[in-house]
N, C-alpha and C positions, 0 to 999 in steps of 0.2 A: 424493569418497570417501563410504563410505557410513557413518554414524555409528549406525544401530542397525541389529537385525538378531533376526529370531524365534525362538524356541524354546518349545519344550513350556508355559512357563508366561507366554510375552507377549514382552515385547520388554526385550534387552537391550543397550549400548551397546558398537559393535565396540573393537578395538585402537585406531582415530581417533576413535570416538564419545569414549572413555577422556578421551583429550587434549585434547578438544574442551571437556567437563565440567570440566576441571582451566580452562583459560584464562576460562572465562564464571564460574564461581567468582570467580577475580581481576581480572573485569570488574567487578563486580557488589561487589566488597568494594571497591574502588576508588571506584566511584558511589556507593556510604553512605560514605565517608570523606569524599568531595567535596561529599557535601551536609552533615555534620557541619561544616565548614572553615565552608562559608558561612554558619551559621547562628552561629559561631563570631565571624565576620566583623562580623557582623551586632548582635549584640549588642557587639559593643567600641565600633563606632561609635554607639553610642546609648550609649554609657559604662556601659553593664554588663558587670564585671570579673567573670568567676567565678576564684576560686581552691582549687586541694584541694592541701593539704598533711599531711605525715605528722606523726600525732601523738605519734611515738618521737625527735622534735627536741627538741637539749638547750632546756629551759624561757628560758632567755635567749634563745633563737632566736627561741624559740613565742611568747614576748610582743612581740617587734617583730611577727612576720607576722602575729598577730591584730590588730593596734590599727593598724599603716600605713593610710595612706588615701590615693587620689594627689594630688598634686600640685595648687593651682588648680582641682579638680573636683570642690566638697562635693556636685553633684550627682549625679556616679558612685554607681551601685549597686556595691557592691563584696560577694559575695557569699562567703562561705567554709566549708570542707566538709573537717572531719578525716578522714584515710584513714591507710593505710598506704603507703611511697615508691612501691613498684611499680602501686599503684591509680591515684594521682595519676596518673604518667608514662602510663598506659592512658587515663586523662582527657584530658591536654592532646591527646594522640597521636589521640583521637576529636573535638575538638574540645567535648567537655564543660569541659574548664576553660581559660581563657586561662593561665594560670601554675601552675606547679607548685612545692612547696617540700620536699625529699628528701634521700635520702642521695646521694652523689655516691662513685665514676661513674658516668654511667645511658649505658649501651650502647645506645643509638637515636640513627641517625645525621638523622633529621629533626628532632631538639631542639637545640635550642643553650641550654648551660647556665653558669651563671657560680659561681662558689666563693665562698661568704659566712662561714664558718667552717671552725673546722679544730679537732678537740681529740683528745690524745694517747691512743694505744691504750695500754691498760696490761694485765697478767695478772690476771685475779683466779681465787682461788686457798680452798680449804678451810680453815681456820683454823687444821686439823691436819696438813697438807698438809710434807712436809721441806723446804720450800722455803719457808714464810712465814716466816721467820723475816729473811730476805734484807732490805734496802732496796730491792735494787734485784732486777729478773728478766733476765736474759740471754738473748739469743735461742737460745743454746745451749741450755740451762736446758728449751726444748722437741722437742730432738731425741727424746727416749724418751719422751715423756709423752703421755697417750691426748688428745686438744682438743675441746671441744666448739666446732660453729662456731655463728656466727649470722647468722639469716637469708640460709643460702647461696643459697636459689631465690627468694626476692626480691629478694636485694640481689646478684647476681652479680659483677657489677663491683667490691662492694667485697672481697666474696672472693675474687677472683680476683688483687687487688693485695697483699692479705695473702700469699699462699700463693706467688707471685713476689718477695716481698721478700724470703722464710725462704728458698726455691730460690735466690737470688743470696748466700746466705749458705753455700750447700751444705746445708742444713737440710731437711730433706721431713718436713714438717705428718704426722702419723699422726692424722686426724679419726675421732673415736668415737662421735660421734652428734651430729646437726643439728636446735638450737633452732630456732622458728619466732620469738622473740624473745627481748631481753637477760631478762626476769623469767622464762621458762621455761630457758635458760641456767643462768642464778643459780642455779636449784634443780637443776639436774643435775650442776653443782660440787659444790652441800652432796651430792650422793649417791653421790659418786666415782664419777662417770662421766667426767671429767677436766678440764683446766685450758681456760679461758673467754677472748678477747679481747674487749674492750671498754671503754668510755669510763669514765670514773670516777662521770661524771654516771647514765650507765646502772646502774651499780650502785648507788646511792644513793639511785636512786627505788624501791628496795624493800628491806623488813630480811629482808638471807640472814645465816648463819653463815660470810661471807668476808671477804676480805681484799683488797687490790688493793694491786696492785705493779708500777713504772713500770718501762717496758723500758729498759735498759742503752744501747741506740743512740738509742732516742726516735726514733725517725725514722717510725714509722708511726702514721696519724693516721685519724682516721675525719673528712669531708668533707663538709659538707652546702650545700647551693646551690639555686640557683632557675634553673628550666627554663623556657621555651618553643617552641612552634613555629617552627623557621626560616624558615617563608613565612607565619607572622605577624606583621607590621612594624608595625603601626598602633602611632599615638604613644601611646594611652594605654595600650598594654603597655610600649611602648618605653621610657615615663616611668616605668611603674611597677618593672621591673627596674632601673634607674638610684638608682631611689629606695628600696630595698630595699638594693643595694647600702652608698649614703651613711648607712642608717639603722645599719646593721652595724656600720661603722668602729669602733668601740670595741669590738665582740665579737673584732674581729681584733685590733686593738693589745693585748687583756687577757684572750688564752683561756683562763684559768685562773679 
């Protein structure tokens, strides 16, 4: 078949030229992923760990994944690189970083990821707001209220488990405008533009004029965990998610 084909101003690619472009595209993205993997490869065995992790991880998090070191290898270069969750997960996923440290779910099905904390979504809320005055916030309690979300286009996954837990409750989230993080949030509460989900921690690393108030079910939690490549097995990733894990144990026994 014939893939290009002439016209007044040169040559342009037929109906199968089209298809053709589309397939050598994802030949070609495929052959820089593969040479990324290798050079990925390459440096773990000579015990150079890169790591990038987000740096909106509650601070108890942040100080294990800064200070770990693995295992038996004070020679490991161990190299690390603050991002945001979804930079990382584009890192591991290019072979820029062996490990990744983020919000969890991450919707890529070539990571395999493990859960190292968990801490309680709570409402925070205007100060003046008819509703702070409550202990506690209902999930009801946002059936009519305008929400601002957060980070819904880089954190999808974790949005998408929110707004699924309110839908099993019969509840439909009415979103009124989407932060790009918890401190840009925060200030769109204080301007009533509406009520905010997030960690308690989230709110406390910056001074708004709000409040925060534990949901009534408790049952939704925001997740953070450590990613890697599924067809990257070498042991001193393998040791090092092991050991990130074991370092945690007391963040899980004492989420509060």
């Amino acid at each position: 078949a014939c893939v290009l084909q002439a016209n007044r101003t040169g040559m342009m690619p037929t109906e199968a030229g089209n298809l053709y472009i589309l397939s050598a595209r994802e030949s070609v993205r495929h052959a820089l992923l593969g040479v990324d993997r290798v050079q990925a490869l390459l440096r773990a065995n000579a015990n150079n760990l890169r790591i990038g992790y987000s740096t909106f991880l509650n601070t108890r998090l942040l100080d294990i994944v800064r200070r770990i070191q693995p295992d038996g290898t004070d020679s490991a270069l161990v190299t690390r690189e603050s991002l945001i969750t979804h930079q990382a997960v584009a890192g591991v996923l290019q072979g820029d970083f062996h490990v990744g440290f983020g919000i969890l779910p991450i919707l890529e099905s070539d990571l395999s990821t493990r859960l190292l904390f968990e801490e309680p979504l709570m409402a925070c809320l205007p100060v003046g707001h008819r509703l702070a005055t409550r202990s506690t916030f209902r999930p009801e309690d946002l059936e009519n209220e305008p929400v601002v979300s957060v980070s819904r286009k880089g954190l999808p996954g974790r949005h998408q488990e929110i707004v699924t837990h309110f839908e099993s409750l019969g509840i439909l989230l009415k979103f009124a405008a989407d932060a790009y993080s918890a401190k840009e949030a925060l200030w769109l509460v204080t301007q009533g533009a509406g009520v905010s989900l997030m960690t308690k921690f989230s709110a406390s690393a910056y001074r708004y004029d709000v409040v925060m108030r534990p949901l009534s079910d408790r049952l939704l939690t925001v997740k953070s965990g450590i990613f890697t490549r599924r067809d990257h097995d070498q042991k001193l990733i393998q040791d090092f998610v092991d050991l990130a894990w074991t370092e945690t144990a007391a963040l899980r026994a004492n989420p509060n």
